[in-house]
C-alpha positions in Angstrom: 37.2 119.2 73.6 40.2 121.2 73.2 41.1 123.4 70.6 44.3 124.2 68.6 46.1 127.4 68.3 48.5 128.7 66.1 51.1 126.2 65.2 53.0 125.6 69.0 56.6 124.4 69.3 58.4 123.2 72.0 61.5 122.9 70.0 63.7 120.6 72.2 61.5 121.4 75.6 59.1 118.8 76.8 55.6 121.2 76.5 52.7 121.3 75.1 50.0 123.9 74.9 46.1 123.2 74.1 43.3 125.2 75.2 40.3 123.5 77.2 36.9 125.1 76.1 34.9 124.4 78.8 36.7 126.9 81.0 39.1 128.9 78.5 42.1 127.6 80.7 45.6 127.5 78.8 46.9 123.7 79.5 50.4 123.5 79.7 53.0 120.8 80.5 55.9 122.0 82.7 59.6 121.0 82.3 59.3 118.8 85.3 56.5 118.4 88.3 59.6 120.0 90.4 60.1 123.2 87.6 57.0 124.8 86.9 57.9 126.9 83.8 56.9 126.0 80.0 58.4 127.7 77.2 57.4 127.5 73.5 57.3 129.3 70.7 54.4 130.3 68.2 53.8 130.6 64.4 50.7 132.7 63.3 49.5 132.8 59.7 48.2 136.0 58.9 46.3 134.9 55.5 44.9 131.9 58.0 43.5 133.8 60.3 45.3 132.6 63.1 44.1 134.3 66.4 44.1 132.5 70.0 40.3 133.9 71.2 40.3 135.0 74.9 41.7 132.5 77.5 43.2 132.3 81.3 46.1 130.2 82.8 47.0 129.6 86.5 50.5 130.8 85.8 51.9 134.2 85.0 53.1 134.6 81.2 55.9 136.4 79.6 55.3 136.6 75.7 57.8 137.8 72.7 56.8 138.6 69.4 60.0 138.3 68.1 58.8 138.7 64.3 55.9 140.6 63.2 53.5 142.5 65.4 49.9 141.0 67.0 47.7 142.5 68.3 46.6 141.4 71.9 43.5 142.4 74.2 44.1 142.3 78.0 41.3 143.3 80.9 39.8 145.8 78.2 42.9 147.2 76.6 44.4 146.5 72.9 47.6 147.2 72.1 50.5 146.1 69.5 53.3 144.0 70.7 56.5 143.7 69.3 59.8 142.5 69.3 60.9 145.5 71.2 59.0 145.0 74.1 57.8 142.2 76.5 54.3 141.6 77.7 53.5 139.9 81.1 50.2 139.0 82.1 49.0 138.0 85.2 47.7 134.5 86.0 44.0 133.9 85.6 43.4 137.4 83.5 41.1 136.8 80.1 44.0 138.0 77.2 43.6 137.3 73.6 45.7 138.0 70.0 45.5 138.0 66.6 47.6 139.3 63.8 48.0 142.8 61.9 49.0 142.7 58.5 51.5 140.0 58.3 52.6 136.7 59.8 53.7 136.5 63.7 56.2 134.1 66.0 56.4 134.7 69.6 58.0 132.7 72.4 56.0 132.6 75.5 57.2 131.8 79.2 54.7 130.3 81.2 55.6 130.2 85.4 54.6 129.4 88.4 55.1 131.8 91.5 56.6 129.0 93.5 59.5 128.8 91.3 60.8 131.6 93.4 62.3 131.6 96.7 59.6 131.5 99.5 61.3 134.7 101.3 61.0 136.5 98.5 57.9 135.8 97.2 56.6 136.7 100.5 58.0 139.8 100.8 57.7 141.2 97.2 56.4 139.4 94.2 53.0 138.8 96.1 52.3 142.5 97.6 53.3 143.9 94.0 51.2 140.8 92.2 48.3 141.5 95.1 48.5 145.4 94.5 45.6 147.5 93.2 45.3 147.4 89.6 47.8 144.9 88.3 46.7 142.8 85.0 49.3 143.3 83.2 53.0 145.2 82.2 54.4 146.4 79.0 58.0 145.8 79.5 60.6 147.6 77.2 63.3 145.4 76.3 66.4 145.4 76.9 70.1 144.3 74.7 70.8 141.7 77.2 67.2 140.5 77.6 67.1 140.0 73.9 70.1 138.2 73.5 68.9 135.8 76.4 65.5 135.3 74.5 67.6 134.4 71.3 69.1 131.9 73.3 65.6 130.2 74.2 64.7 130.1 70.8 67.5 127.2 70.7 67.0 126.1 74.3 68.3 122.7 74.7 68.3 120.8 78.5 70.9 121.2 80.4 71.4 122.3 84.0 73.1 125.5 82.8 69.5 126.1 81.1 67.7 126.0 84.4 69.9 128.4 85.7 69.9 130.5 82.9 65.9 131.0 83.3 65.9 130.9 86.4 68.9 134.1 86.2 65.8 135.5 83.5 62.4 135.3 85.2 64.1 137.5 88.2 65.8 140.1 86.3 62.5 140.5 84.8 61.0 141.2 88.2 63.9 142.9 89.5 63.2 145.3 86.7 59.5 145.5 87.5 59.5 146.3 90.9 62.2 149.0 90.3 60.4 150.9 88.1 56.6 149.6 87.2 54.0 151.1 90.0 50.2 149.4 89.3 47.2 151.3 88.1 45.7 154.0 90.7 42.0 152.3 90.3 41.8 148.4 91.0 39.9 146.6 88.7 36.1 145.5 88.6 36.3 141.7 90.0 32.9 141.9 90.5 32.4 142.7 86.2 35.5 140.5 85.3 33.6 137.8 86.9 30.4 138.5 85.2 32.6 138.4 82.0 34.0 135.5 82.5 30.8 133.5 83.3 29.5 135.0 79.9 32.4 133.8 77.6 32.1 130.3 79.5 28.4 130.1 78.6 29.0 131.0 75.0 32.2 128.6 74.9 29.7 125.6 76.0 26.6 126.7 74.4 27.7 128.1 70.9 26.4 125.7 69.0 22.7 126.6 70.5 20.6 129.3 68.3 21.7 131.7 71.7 20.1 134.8 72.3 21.4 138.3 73.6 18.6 137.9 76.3 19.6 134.1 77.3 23.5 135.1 77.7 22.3 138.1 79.7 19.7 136.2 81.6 22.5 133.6 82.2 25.0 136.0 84.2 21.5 137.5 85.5 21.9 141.4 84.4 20.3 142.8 81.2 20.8 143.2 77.6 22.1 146.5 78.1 25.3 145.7 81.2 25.8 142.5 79.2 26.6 144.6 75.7 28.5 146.9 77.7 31.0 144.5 78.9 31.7 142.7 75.7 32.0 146.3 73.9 34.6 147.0 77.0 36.5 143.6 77.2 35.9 142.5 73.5 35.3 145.7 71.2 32.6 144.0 70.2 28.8 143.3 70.8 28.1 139.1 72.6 26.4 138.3 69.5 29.3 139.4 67.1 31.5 137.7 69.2 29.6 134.7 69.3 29.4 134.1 65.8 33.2 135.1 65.4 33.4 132.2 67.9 31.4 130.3 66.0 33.4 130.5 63.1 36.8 129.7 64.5 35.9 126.3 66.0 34.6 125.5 61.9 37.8 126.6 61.1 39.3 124.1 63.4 37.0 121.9 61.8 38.0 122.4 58.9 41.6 122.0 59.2 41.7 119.0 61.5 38.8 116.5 60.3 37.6 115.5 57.3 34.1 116.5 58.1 31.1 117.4 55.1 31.2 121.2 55.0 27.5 121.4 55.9 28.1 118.7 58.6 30.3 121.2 60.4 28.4 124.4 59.4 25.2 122.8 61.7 27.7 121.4 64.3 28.8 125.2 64.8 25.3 126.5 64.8 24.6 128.0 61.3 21.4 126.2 59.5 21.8 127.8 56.7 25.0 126.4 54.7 25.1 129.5 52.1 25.3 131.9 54.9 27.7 129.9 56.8 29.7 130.3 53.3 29.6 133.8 53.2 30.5 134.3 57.2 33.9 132.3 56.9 34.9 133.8 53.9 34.6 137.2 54.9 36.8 136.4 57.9 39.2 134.0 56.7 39.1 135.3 53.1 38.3 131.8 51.6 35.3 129.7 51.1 35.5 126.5 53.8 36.3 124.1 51.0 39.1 126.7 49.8 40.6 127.3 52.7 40.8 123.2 53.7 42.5 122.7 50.2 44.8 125.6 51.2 46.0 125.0 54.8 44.9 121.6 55.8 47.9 119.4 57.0 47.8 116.2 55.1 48.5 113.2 56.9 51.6 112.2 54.9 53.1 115.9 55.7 52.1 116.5 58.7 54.2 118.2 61.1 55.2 117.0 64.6 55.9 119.4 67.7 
């Protein structure tokens, strides 16, 4: 099964971007199987709820939030991001975001290492990339970075394009190995592991009446490490999290079939349809039924990417 996010665009690029809950990875399709970069653009709905839970992808990322602000958890830490800064993530590190107060776009650069010349990449993207402590960078942004982003909000194909992202991706990482330097303290592989292996449990077994013991006994540590490491990577205890989870695949639900409300309330995990009720609407601010009326696409209006 795989999930939908925020309302994607690829404008005039070829991509697409899903999410694939058995193993959290960010899908993407690439310009070409030569050019490994994807580039789209993002629309959250703050009164939706829109949020993209925590995921990974094989390639680095670069995101924009060139309106609004969201808020985004990486390796532990939150943060705002906003159109004054740029945010690159490593590849295969657990990120997620959500809005604030009002409604989000970002454009985000997906990329492949081997998009880079093999010289260099030996001699200096991979020992920085490698270096204790890297997840992630907080890049403020520059006039001429800005202008070039405003110019991939209307990207259109042409071989001046390539070049022109191409001329992008390595100014970025001209500028960050000029003046970044990773964290002192490497991270915990060892606990990002067991972190991961937890969110993959509870992204295949969610709809199970799951226990703090069975996700603990799962990863093979105790109640107490396992609560720990949600409350570090999540702000949030596994079971809270769980049913947050829990709630945004009903939402999906809700929006993209035309399933009974009580159908998808037991297909989620919740027996109980009135307290099912109550969940979604205190996080999405509308009863299911509501919020279907309100934000479902209908099929004579809905929207292509």
């Amino acid at each position: 099964m795989n999930e939908s996010l925020p309302k994607s665009s690829s404008g005039n690029i070829d991509g697409v971007i899903l999410m694939n809950k058995k193993d959290l990875k960010e899908q993407l399709q690439f310009f070409s199987d030569e050019f490994h970069i994807s580039m789209y653009t993002q629309t959250y709905i703050h009164t939706k709820g829109d949020h993209i839970p925590f995921h990974w992808h094989d390639q680095l990322q670069i995101t924009w939030v060139y309106e609004g602000t969201l808020e985004y958890c990486v390796n532990g830490d939150s943060f705002h991001l906003s159109d004054d800064k740029l945010l690159l993530v490593n590849s295969q590190l657990m990120h997620s975001s959500k809005t604030i107060r009002q409604d989000a776009k970002t454009l985000c650069i997906n990329f492949s290492l081997e998009v880079f010349h093999p010289m260099i990449l030996k001699h200096y993207i991979v020992p920085f990339l490698e270096s204790k402590g890297f997840s992630y960078i907080l890049l403020p942004l520059k006039p001429y970075q800005s202008d070039t982003l405003k110019r991939f909000l209307d990207w259109t194909k042409s071989p001046s394009s390539y070049f022109l992202i191409m001329n992008f991706l390595s100014q970025i990482f001209e500028n960050v190995l000029r003046d970044h330097n990773p964290k002192d303290s490497p991270p915990n592989y060892e606990e990002i592991e067991m972190f991961h292996n937890a969110l993959n449990y509870i992204y295949e077994h969610y709809a199970e009446p799951l226990t703090l013991q069975q996700i603990a006994a799962q990863i093979m540590t105790n109640n107490s490490r396992i609560s720990l490491l949600f409350k570090k990577y999540t702000h949030m205890s596994p079971v809270k999290f769980l049913n947050k989870y829990r709630l945004y695949i009903a939402k999906d639900m809700i929006l993209h079939t035309d399933k009974p409300i009580s159908e998808i309330s037991e297909t989620v995990g919740y027996n109980q349809l009135s307290y099912f009720i109550q969940k979604f609407r205190e996080s999405y601010g509308f009863s299911p039924l509501k919020y279907r009326n309100k934000y479902a696409l209908k099929p004579d209006r809905e929207e292509k990417f």
